[in-house]
N, C-alpha and C positions, 0 to 999 in steps of 0.2 A: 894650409888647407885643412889640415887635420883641426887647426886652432876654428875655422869657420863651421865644420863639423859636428864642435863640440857647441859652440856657442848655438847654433841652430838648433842642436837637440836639446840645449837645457832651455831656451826658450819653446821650445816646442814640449819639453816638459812642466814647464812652469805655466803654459795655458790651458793646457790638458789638467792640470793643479786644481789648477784655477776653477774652470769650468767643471770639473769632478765637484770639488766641494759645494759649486756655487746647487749645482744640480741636488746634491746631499743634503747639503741644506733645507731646500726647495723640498725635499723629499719627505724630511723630518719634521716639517710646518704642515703638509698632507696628513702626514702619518698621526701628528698631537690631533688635528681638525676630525680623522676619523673616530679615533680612540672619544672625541669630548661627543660626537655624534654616537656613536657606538653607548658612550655610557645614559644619550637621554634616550635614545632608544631604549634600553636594557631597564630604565626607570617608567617610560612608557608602557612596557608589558608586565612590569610587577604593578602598578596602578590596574590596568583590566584586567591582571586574576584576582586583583582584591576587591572589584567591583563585580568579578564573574563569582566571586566567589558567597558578595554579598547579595545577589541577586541569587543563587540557589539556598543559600539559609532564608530568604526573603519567602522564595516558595517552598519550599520545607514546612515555614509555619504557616502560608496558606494551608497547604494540602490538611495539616495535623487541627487549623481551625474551622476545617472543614469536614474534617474527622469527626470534630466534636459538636459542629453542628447537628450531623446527620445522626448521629450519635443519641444527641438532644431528642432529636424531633421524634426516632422511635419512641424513647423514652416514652415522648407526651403522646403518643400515639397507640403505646401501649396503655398507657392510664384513660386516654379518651375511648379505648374499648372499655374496659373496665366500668368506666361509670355507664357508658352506652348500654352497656348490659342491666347493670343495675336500674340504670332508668326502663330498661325496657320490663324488667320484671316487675316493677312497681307501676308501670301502664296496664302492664295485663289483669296485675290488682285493682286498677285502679276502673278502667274498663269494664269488670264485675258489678264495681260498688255504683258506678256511673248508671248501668242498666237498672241496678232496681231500684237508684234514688229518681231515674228519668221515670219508673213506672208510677211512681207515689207522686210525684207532683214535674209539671213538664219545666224544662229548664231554662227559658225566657224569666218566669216569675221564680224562679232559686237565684240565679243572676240578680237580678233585684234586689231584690231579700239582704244578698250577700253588699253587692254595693249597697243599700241603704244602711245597713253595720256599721261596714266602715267609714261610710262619710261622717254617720252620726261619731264613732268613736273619734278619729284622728282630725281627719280634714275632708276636703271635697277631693284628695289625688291620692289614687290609689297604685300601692307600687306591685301587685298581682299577686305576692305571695298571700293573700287574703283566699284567694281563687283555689290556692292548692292543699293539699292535704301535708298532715305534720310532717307525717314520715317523709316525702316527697321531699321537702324543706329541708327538711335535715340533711338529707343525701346531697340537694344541693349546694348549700353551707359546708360538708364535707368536701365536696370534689372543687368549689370556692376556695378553703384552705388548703388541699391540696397540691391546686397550681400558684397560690400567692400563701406563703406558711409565713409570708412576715405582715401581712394586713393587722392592722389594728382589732377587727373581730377575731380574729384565726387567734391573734396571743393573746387576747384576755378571755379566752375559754380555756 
């Protein structure tokens, strides 16, 4: 009896063995499966913070070329007073000289006059600065180089 005792419990140990390891096993093929999932995960979220990370430098140098946009445009805003003035004090001059050359002769036949010049001098197309006065010309040929200082008139003056 005791010999059937024994036999029954080392077969009842040896399937309990059995089934332990088979289960251990099984547990350890889980376990590698998580860890290989685990590491693309782990490679998934370092990929979106270097993509989170390239989209905030991406807007960074928006914002800063937008900086220097706006930056720009006062710039040219502040020089586009600047001539605005100058043009305008040189209208108010200019608005004087107009009155007492309209008193001397009326301005239909000055017009005239002026296109008959230039067609005789250049050609039949006149490009206006004929129309204006020196100083006026100048001013504009300055605030011209100005805003373009690499034109070909701007650097050979």
């Amino acid at each position: 009896m005791f010999n059937n005792l024994f036999l029954y419990s080392s077969i009842f140990l040896a399937i309990t063995t059995a089934s332990l390891s088979g289960f251990l096993v099984h547990e350890n093929g889980l376990l590698a499966v998580a860890e290989h999932s685990l590491k693309e995960q782990a490679n998934v979220v370092l990929a979106l913070q270097n993509s989170l990370n390239l989209k905030d430098l991406s807007c960074k140098k928006d914002v800063q070329s937008a900086m220097e946009v706006e930056a720009q445009k006062i710039n040219l805003r502040l020089k586009m007073d600047a001539v605005t003035e100058q043009i305008a004090s040189l209208s108010s001059g200019l608005k004087q000289e107009a009155v007492v050359s309209n008193i001397a002769t009326p301005v239909k036949q000055t017009t005239k006059v002026v296109i008959a010049n230039a067609a005789s001098v250049k050609s039949n197309v006149l490009t206006g600065s004929e129309l204006l006065s020196p100083t006026l010309v100048s001013l504009l040929n300055k605030s011209f180089c100005n805003a373009e200082p690499s034109d070909s008139q701007c650097v050979s003056k």
